[in-house]
N, CA, C and O of each residue as an XYZ file, in Angstrom:
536
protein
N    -133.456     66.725    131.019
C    -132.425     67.034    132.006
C    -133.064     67.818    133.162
O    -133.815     68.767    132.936
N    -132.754     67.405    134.421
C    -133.413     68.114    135.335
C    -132.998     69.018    136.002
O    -131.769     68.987    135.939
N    -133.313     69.759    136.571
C    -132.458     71.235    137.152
C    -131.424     71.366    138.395
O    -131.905     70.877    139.417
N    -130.361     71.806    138.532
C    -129.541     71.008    139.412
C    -129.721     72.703    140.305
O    -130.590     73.513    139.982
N    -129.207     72.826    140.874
C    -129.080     73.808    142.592
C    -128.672     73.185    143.633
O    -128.879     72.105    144.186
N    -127.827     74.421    143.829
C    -127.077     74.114    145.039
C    -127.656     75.071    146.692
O    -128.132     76.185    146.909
N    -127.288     73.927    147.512
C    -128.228     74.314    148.664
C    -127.565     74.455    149.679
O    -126.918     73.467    150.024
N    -127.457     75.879    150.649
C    -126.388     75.988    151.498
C    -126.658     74.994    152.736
O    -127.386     74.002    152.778
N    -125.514     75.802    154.136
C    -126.075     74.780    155.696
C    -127.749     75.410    156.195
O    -128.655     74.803    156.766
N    -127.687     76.827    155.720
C    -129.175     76.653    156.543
C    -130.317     75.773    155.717
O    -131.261     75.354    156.387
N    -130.295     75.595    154.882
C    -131.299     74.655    153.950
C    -131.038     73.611    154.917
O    -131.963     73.308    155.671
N    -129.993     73.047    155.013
C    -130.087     71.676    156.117
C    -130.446     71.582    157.303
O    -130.922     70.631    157.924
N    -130.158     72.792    157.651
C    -130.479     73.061    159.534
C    -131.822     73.748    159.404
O    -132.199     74.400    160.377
N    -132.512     73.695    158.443
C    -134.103     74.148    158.630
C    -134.718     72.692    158.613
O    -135.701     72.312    159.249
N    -133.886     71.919    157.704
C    -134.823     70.232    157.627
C    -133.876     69.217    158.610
O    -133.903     67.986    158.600
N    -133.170     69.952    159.322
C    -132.622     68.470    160.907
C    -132.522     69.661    161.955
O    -131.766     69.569    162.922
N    -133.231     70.671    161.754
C    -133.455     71.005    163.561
C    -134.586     72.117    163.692
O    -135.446     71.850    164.531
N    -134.695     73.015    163.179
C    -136.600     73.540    162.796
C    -137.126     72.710    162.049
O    -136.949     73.262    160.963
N    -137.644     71.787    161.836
C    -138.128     71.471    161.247
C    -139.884     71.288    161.334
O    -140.709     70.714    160.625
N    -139.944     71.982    162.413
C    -141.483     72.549    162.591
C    -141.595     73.578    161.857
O    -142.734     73.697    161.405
N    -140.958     74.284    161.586
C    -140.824     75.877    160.543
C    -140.065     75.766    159.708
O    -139.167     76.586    159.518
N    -140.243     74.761    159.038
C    -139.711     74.924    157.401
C    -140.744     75.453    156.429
O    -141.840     74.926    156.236
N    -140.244     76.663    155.771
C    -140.611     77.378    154.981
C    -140.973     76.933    153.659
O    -140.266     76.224    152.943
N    -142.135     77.399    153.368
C    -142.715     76.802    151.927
C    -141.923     76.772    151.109
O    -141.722     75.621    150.720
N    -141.397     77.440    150.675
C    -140.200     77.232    149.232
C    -139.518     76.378    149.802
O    -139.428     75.667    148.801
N    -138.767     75.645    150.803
C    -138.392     74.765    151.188
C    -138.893     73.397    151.029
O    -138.311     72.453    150.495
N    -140.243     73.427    151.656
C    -141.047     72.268    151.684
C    -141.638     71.948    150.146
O    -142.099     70.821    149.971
N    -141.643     72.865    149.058
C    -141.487     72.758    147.718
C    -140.122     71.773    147.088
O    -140.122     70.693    146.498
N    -138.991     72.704    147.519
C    -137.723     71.700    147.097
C    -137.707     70.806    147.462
O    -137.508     69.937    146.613
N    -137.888     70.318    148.923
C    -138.145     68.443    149.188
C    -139.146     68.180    148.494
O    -139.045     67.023    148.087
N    -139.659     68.450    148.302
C    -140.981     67.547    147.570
C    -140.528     67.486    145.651
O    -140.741     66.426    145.063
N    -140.093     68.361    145.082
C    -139.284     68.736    143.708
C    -138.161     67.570    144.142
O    -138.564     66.630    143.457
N    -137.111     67.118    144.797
C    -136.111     66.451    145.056
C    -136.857     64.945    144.655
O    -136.640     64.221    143.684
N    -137.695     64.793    145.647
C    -138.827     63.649    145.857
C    -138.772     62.941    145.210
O    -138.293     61.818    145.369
N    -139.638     63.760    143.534
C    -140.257     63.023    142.465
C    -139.108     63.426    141.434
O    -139.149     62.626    140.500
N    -138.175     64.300    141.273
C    -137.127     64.061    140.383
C    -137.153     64.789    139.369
O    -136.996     64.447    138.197
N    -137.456     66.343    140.013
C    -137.937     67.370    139.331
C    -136.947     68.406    139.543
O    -137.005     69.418    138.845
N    -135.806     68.243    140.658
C    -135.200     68.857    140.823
C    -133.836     67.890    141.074
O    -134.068     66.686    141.191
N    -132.603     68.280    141.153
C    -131.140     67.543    141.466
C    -130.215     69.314    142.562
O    -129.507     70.292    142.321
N    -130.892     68.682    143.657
C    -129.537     68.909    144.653
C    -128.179     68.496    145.007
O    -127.662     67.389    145.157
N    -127.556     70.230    145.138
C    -126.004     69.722    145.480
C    -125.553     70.344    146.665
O    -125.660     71.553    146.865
N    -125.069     69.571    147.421
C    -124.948     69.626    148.760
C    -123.685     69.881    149.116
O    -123.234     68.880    149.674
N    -122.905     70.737    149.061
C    -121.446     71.092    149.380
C    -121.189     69.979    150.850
O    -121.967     69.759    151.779
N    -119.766     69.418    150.593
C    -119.509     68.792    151.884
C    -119.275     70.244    153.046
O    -119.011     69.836    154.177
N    -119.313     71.333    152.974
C    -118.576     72.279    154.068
C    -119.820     72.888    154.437
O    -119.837     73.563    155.466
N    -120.903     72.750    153.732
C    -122.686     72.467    153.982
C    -122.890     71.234    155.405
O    -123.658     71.311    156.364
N    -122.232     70.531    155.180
C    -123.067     69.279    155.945
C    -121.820     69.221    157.098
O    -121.914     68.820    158.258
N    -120.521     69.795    156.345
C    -119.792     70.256    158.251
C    -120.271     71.298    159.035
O    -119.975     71.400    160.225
N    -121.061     72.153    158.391
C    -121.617     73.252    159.664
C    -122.791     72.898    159.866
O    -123.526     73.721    160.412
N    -123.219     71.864    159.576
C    -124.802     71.204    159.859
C    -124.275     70.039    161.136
O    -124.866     69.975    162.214
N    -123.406     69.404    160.886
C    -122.565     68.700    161.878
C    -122.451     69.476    163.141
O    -123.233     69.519    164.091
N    -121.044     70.227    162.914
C    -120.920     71.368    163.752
C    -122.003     71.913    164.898
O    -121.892     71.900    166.124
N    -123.157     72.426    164.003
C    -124.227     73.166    165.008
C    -125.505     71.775    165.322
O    -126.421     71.838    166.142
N    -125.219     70.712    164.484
C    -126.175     69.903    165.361
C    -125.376     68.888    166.419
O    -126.180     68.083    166.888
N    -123.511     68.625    167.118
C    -123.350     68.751    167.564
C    -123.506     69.066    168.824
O    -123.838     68.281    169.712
N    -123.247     70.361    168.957
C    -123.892     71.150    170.009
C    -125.275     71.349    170.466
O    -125.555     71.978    171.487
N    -126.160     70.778    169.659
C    -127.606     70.780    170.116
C    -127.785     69.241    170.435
O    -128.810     68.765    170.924
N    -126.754     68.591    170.123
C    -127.223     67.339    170.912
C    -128.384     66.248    169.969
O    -129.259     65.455    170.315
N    -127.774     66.767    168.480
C    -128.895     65.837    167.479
C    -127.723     65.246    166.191
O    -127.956     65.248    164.982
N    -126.886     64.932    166.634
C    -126.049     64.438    165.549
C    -126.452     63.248    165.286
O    -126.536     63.202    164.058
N    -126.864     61.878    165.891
C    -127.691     61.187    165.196
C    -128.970     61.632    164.113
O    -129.365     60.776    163.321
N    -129.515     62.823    164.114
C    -130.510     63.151    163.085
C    -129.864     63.305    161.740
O    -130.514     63.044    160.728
N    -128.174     63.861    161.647
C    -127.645     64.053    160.871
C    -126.676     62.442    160.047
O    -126.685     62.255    158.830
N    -126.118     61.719    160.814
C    -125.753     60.636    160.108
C    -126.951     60.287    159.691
O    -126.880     60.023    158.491
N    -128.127     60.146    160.145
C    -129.025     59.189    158.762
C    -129.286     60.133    157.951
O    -129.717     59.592    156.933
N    -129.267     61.436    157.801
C    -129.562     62.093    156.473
C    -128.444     61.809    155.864
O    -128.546     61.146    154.832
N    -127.339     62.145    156.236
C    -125.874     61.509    155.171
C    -126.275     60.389    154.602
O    -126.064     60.454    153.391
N    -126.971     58.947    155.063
C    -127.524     58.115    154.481
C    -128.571     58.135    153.248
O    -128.631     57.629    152.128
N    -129.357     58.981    154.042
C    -130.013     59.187    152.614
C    -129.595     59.555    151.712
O    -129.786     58.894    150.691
N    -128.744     60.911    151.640
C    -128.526     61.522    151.008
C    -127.774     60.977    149.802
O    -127.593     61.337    148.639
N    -127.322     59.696    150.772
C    -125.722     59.118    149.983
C    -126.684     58.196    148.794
O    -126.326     57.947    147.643
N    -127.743     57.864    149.326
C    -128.314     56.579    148.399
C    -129.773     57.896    147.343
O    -130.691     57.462    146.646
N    -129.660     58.464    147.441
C    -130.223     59.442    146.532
C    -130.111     59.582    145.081
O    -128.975     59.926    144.754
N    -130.917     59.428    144.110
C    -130.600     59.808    143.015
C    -130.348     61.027    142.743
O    -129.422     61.398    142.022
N    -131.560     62.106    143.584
C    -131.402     63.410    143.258
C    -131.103     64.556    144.530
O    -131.707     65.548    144.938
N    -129.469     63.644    145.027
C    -128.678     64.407    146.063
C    -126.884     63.975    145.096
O    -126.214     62.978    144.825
N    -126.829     65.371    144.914
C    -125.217     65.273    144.487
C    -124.140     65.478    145.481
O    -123.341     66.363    145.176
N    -123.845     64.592    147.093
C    -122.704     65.534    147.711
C    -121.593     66.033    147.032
O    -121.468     65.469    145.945
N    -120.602     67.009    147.290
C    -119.721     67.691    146.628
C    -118.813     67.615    147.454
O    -119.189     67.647    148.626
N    -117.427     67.499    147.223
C    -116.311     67.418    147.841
C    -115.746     68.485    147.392
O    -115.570     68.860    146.233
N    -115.299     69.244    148.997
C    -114.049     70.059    147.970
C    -112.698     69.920    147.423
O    -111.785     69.449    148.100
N    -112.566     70.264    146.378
C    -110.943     69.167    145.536
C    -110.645     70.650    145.038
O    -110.819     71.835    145.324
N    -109.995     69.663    143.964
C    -109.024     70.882    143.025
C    -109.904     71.150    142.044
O    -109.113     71.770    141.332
N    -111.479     71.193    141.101
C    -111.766     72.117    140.677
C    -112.284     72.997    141.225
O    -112.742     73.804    140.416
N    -112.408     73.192    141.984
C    -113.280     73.827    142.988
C    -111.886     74.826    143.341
O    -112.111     76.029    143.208
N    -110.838     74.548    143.664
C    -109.862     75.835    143.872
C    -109.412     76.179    142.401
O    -108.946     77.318    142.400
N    -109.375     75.480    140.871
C    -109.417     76.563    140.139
C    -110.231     77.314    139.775
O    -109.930     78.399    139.278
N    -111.299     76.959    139.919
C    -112.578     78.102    140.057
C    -112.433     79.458    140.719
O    -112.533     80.634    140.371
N    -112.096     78.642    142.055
C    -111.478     79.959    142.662
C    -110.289     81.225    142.325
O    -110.334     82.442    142.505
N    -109.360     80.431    141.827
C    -108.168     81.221    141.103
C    -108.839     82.132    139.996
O    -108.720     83.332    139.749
N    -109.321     81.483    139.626
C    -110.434     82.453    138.727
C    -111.586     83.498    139.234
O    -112.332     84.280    138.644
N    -111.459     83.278    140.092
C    -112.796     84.623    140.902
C    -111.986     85.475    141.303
O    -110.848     85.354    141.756
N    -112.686     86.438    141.100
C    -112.311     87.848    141.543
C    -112.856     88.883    142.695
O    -112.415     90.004    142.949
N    -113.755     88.306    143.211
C    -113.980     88.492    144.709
C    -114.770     87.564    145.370
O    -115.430     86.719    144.765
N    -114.740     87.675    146.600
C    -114.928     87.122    147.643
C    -115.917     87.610    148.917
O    -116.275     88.787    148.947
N    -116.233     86.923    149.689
C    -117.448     87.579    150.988
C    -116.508     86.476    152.198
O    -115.705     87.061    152.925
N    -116.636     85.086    152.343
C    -116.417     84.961    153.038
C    -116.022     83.220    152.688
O    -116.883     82.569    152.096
N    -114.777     82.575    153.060
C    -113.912     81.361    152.574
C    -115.430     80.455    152.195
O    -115.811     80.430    151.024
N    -116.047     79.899    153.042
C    -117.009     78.667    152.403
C    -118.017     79.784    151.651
O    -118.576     79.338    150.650
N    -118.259     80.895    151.932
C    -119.626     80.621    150.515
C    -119.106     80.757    149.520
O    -119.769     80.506    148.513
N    -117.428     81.297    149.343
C    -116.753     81.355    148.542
C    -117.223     79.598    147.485
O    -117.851     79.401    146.444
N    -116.519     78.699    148.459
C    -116.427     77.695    147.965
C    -117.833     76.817    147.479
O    -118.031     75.828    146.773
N    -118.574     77.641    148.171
C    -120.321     76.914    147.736
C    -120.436     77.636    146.512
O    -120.508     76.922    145.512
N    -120.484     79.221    146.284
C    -120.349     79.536    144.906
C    -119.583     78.694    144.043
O    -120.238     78.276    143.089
N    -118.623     78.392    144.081
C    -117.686     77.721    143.153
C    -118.418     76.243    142.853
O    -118.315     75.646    141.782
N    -119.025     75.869    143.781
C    -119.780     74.654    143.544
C    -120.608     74.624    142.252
O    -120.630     73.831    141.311
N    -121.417     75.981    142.576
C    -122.473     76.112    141.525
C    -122.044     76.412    140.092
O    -122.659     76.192    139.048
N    -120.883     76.948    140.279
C    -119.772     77.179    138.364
C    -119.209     75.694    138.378
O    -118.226     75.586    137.645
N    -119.532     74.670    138.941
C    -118.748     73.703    138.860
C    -119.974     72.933    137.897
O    -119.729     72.547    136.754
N    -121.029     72.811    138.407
C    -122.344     71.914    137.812
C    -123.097     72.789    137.220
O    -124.193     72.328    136.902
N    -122.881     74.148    136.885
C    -123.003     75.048    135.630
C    -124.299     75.575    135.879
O    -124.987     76.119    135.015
N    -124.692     75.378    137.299
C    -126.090     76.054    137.604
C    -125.838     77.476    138.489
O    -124.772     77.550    139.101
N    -126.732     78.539    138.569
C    -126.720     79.819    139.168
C    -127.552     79.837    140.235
O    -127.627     80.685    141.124
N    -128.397     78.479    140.031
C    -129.268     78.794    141.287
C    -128.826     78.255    142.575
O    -128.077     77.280    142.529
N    -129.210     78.792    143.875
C    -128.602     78.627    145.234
C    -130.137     78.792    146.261
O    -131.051     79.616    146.230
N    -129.937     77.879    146.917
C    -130.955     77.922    148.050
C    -129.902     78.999    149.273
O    -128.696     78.847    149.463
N    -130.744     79.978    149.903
C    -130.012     80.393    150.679
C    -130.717     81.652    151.156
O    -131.520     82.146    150.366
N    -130.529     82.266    152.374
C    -130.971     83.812    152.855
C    -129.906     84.417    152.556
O    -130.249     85.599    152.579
N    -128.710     84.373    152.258
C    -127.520     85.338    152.328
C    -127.374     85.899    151.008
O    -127.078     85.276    149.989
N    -127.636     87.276    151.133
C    -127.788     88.088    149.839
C    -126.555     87.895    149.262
O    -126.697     87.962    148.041
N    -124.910     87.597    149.701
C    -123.677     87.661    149.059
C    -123.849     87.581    147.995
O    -123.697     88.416    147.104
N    -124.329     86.124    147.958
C    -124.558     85.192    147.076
C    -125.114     85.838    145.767
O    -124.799     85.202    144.761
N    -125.953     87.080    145.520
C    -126.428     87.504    144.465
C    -125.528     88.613    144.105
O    -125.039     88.920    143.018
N    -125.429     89.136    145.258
C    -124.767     90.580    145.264
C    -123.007     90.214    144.723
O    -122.656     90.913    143.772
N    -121.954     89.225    145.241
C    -120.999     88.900    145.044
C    -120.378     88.203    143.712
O    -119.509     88.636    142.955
N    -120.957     87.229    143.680
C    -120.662     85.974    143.206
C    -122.193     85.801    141.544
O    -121.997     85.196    140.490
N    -123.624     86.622    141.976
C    -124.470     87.209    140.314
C    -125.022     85.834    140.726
O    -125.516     85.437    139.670
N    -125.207     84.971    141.555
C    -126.102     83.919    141.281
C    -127.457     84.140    141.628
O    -127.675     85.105    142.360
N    -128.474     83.403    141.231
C    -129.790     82.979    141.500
C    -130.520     82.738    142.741
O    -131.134     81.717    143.052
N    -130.336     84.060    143.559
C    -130.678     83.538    144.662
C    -131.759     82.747    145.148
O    -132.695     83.402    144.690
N    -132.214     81.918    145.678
C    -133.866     81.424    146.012
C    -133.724     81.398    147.564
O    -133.299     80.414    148.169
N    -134.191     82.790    148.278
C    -134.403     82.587    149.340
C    -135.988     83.168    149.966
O    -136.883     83.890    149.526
N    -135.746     82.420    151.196
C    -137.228     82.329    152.040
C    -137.547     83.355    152.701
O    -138.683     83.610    153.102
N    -136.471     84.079    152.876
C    -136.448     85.347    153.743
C    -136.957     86.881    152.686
O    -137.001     87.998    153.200
């Protein structure tokens, strides 16, 4: 069984718009994704603020073909947010801020702790695994 983690928007907006400065532990997880050593999960409210801010920079074609890939991926899980994902929530007892809320909940959903991410919340709030670059 291979290790699943969940990966916030800056994980995406380091690989569709720095992508001259993507950070080694980064350039580790694509390459772990690659060969099937790792299983990413990609919150859909991940790939709307990757939308969102590549949008405005004028690279939203860079982003529909990663949705492509992503979609034909063995080891890309997108995530929708539904209804387990808000009883998860009914069940939490605090909060930082509505989506990392819901990206945490992702990760009690596919029973993993680990999270790609710089935002300490995430360890400090919610006790997960942080893996960040910063």
């Amino acid at each position: 069984m291979t290790e699943k983690a969940v990966i916030d928007a800056q994980v995406l907006f380091y690989f569709h718009y720095n992508y001259k400065k993507i950070p080694m532990m980064l350039q580790e997880l694509k390459k772990k994704v690659i060969e099937g050593e790792i299983t990413v999960i990609i919150p859909t409210i991940a790939i709307s603020e990757l939308i969102w801010k590549m949008r405005r920079a004028g690279k939203l074609e860079a982003v529909k073909k990663a949705v492509e890939r992503w979609e034909q991926s063995e080891n890309v899980i997108i995530d929708n947010f539904d209804m387990s994902i808000v009883k998860f929530m009914l069940k939490n007892t605090k909060s930082h801020e509505l989506h990392d809320e819901i990206i945490a909940m992702i990760c009690k959903k596919y029973g993993t702790s680990i999270i790609y991410s710089t935002d300490k919340k995430f360890k400090e709030i919610f006790n997960l695994n942080l893996r960040s670059w910063k």
